[in-house]
Each structure stands twice: as structure tokens, then as C-alpha cells.
C-alpha positions as CSV (number, residue, x, y, z in Angstrom):
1,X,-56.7,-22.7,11.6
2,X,-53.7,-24.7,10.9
3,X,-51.3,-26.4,13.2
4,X,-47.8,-25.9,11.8
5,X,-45.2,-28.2,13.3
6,X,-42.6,-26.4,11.0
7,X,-42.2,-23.7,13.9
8,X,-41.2,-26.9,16.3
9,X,-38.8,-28.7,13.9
10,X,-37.1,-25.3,13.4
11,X,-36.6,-24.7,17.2
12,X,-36.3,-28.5,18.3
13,X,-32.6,-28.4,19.5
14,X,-32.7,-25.1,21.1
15,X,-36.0,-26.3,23.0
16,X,-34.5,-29.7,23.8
17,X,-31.0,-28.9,25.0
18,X,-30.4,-25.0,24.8
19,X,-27.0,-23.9,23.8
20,X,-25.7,-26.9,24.9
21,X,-22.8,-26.6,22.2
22,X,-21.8,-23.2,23.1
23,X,-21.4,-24.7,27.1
24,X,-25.2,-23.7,28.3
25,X,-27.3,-26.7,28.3
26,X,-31.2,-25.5,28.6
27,X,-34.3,-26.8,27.5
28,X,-35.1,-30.3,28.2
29,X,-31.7,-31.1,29.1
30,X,-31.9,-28.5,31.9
31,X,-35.0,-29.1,33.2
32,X,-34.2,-32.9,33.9
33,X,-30.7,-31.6,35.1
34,X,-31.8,-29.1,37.7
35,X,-34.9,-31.8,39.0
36,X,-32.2,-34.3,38.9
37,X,-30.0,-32.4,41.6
38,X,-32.7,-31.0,43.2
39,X,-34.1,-34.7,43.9
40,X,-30.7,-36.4,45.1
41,X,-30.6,-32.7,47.2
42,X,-33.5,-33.6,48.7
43,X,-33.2,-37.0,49.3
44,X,-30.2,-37.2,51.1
45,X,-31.2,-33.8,53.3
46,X,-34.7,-35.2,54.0
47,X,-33.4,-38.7,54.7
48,X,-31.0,-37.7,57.1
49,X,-33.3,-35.2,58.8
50,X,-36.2,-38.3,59.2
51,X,-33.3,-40.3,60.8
52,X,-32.5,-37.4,63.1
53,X,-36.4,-37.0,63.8
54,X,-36.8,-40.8,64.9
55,X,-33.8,-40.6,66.9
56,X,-34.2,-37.3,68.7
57,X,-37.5,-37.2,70.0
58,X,-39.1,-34.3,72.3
59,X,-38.0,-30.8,71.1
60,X,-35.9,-32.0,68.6
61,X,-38.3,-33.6,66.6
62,X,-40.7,-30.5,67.2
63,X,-38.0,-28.2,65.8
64,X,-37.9,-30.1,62.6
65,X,-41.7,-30.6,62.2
66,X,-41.5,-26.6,62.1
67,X,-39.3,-26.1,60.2
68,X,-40.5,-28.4,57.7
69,X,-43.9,-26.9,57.8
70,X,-42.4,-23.3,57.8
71,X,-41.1,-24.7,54.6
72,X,-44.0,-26.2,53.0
73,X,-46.0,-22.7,53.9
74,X,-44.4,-21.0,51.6
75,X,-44.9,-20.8,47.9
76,X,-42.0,-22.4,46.4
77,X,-41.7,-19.4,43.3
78,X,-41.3,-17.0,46.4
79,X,-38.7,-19.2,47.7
80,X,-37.0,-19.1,44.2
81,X,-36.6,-15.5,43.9
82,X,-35.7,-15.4,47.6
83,X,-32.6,-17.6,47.1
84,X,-32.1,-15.7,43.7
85,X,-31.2,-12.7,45.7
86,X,-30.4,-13.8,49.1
87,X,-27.4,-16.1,48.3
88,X,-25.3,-13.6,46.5
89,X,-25.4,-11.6,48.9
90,X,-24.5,-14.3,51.9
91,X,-21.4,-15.8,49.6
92,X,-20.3,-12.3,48.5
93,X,-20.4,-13.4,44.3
94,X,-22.6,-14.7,42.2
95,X,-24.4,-18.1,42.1
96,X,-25.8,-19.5,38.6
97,X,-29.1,-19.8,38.7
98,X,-29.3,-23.1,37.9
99,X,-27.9,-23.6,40.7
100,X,-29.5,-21.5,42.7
101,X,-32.7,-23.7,41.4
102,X,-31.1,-26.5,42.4
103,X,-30.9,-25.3,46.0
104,X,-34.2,-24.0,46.3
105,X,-36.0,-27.1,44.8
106,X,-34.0,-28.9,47.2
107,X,-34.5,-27.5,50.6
108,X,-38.3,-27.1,49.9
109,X,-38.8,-30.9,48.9
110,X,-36.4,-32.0,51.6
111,X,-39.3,-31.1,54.4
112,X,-41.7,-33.5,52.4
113,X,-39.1,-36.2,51.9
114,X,-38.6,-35.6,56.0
115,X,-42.0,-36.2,56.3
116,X,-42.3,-39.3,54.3
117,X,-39.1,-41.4,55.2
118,X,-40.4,-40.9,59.0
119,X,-43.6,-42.6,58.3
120,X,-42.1,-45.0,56.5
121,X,-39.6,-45.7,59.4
122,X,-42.6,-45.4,62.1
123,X,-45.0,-47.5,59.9
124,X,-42.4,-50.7,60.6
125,X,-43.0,-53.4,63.3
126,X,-41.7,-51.9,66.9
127,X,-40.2,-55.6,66.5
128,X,-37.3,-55.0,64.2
129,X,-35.7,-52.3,66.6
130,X,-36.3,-54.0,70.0
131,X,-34.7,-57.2,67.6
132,X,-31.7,-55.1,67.4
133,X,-31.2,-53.5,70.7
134,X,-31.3,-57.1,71.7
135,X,-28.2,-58.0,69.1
136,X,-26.2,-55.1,70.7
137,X,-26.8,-53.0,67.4
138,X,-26.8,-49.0,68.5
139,X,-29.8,-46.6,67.7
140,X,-27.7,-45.4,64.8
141,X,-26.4,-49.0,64.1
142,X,-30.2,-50.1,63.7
143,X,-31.7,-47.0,61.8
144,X,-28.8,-48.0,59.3
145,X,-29.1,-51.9,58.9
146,X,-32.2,-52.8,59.9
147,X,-34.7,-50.1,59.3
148,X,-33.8,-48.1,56.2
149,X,-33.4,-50.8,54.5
150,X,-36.7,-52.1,54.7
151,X,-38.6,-49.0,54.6
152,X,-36.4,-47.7,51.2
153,X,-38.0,-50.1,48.5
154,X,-42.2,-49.1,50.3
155,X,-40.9,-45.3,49.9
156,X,-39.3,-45.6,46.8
157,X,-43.0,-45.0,45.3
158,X,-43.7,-42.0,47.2
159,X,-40.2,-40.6,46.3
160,X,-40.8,-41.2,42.6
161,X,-44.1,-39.1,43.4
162,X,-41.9,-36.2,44.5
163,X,-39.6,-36.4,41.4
164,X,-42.6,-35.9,39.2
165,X,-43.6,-32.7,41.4
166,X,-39.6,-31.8,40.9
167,X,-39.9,-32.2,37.1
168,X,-42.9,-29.8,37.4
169,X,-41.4,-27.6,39.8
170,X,-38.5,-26.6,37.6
171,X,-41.0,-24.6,35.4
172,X,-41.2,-21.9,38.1
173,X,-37.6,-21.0,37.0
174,X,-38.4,-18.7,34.6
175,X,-39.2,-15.8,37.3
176,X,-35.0,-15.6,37.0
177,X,-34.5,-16.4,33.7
178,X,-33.1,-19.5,34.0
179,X,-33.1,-21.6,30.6
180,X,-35.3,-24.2,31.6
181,X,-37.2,-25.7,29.2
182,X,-40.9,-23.2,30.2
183,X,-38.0,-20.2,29.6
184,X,-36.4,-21.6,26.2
185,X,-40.3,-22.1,24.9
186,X,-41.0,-18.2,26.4
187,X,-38.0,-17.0,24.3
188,X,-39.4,-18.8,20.9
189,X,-42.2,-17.7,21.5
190,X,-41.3,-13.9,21.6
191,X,-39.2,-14.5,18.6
192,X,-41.8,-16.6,16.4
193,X,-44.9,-14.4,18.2
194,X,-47.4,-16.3,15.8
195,X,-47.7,-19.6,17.3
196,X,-47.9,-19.5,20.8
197,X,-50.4,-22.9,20.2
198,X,-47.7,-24.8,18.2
199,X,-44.9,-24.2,21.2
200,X,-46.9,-24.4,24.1
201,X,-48.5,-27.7,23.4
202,X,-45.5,-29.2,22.2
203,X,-44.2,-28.1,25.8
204,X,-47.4,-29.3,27.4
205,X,-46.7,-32.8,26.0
206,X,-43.3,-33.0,27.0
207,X,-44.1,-32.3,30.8
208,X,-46.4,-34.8,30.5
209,X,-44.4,-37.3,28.7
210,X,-41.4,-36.9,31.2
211,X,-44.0,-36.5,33.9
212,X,-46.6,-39.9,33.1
213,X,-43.2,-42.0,32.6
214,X,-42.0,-41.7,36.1
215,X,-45.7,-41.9,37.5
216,X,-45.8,-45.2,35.8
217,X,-43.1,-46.4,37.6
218,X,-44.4,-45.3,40.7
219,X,-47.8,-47.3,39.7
220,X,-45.8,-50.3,38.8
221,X,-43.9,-49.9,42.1
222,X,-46.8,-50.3,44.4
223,X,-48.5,-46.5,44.5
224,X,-51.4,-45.1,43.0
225,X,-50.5,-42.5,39.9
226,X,-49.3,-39.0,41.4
227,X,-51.3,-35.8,40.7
């Protein structure tokens, strides 16, 4: 048994970057894309949900601790197909499902990035707020120029970690057809139908490629190589 690599150079655009000429980038390109807005998604929601945690504590902070594990008890391809069907119907159109990706990726990662900004803001010295209750600084005032930025560069390894997960994530897009580059490889498949081996390794090696460079980052940033 041979391994032809002709079926990959005749398919290498499409798998890369879709129809990106005709306006409908896939592949590659869309994978990265939709992990890409589905990290700064989940960032900025999980961030901002931590900060609400430190500063509200009692049944605030319980609320959000369930939610997040409501979230996290889920399987994210059910929550895919949910959000497939559910947010049509609560905007009254239609939602690309990139988009609709996007948004799913999102909310689900934002309980984990919830979880990991508040332990990064609990792990600092009690010091550094008492230091600025005594300089007149706010709650608010202090969880934005005292704490965050300390605890951002130690978290910025665990939030590479969750990028990686993202990159992986966006595979479980093709239960709606979405383009992605596990959908595009599908689709080459079906049409080539003789080497499945050929495409699906080549696909294998790009996950890993796209998923080892950002776990070496995270190593060279202070954490230990993500699963």
C-alpha cells in the first residue's frame, strides 16, 4: 500500500482556506477563525464574570459557580446543535453557523476561563488589596490596577491551554455542516472515497501542528504542555 500525496496537493486550497475566493473562507482558515472569536468570546465573558465572582461574594458567587458547572456538564457537540436550532428561533432569522460556533465555543469556555482568572486573582497576596483600600482605590478601582494586572501574565499559560482545547473544539462543527477544516476533509473525502488515510492524516497533522505550536508557548510561558 502506497501513500499518495497527489490526492492532498489536488485538494490543498480547498482544505486550507475553503472557498475563500468565492466569499466562504473554510478549512484551515476557518477553523483558526471561529477558535479565534470563540477565544477573545471567552475571555472577555469569563474575565468579567471572575471579577464579578471576587467582588460579589455569598449567593452571587454561588449563582455563577452553577452556572459555570451547569455549563461544563454538558457535552459541548450537544451545546452546538442546541444553539444551531435555538438561536434562530429566539432572533426570528437565521444565524451563520460559523457564527453560531462562535457563540457556542464561547459561552462553554467562558465558565472555565471563570474558573481560572478567580484562582488566579484569589492565589495573590491578601496584601496587594488591603495595599489599595489603604490608597483610597475602590473594589473595582483595585480588581483593575492592581490585581488583574499581576495575575494576567501567571494566567496567560493556562489561557493558551484553553486556546489549544478551542482549536480542537472547532472539529465538532461538522454536526451542522459548518466548513471547518474536519467538514472540508469529510467532503474530500466523499468525493475522492479512496483515500480516506491520505486526508485524514494530513488533517491529523495539521491539528497537531496548530495545536503543539501554541502548547509550546504555553511551556515556554511557565506551564506544563496541555493535553
Amino acid at each position: 500500500m502506497t501513500f499518495n500525496v497527489d490526492v492532498i496537493g489536488n485538494n490543498l486550497t480547498y482544505l486550507l482556506w475553503g472557498r475563500l475566493a468565492d466569499g466562504q473562507p473554510g478549512g484551515v482558515l476557518l477553523t483558526l477563525l471561529m477558535a479565534l472569536g470563540a477565544g477573545v468570546l471567552a475571555w472577555g465573558v469569563g474575565v468579567a464574570l471572575a471579577c464579578v465572582a471576587w467582588r460579589y461574594k455569598g449567593w452571587t458567587r454561588r449563582i455563577l459557580f452553577i452556572w459555570a458547572e451547569f455549563i461544563r456538564g454538558i457535552p459541548l457537540i450537544f451545546v452546538i446543535f442546541w444553539m444551531f436550532f435555538l438561536l434562530p428561533i429566539l432572533f426570528g432569522g437565521s444565524i451563520p453557523g460559523p457564527l453560531t460556533v462562535i457563540l457556542a465555543l464561547g459561552w462553554f469556555t467562558s465558565a472555565a476561563v471563570m474558573h481560572t482568572t478567580l484562582a488566579g486573582l484569589n492565589a495573590l497576596a491578601a496584601g496587594q488589596t488591603e495595599a489599595g483600600i489603604s490608597s483610597g482605590f475602590s473594589e473595582w478601582q483595585i480588581l483593575r490596577f492592581i490585581l488583574l494586572p499581576q495575575a494576567m501574565p501567571n494566567l496567560m499559560p493556562s489561557y493558551i491551554g484553553l486556546m489549544v482545547a478551542l482549536i480542537k473544539d472547532t472539529s465538532l462543527a461538522f454536526i451542522v455542516n459548518v466548513p471547518e477544516l474536519t467538514t472540508v476533509a469529510g467532503q474530500v473525502n466523499n468525493r475522492e472515497q479512496i483515500y480516506p488515510t491520505e486526508i485524514f492524516v494530513f488533517v491529523g497533522v495539521i491539528y497537531y501542528l496548530l495545536c503543539y505550536g501554541l502548547s509550546a508557548l504555553a511551556t515556554r510561558l511557565g506551564a506544563p504542555k496541555p493535553l
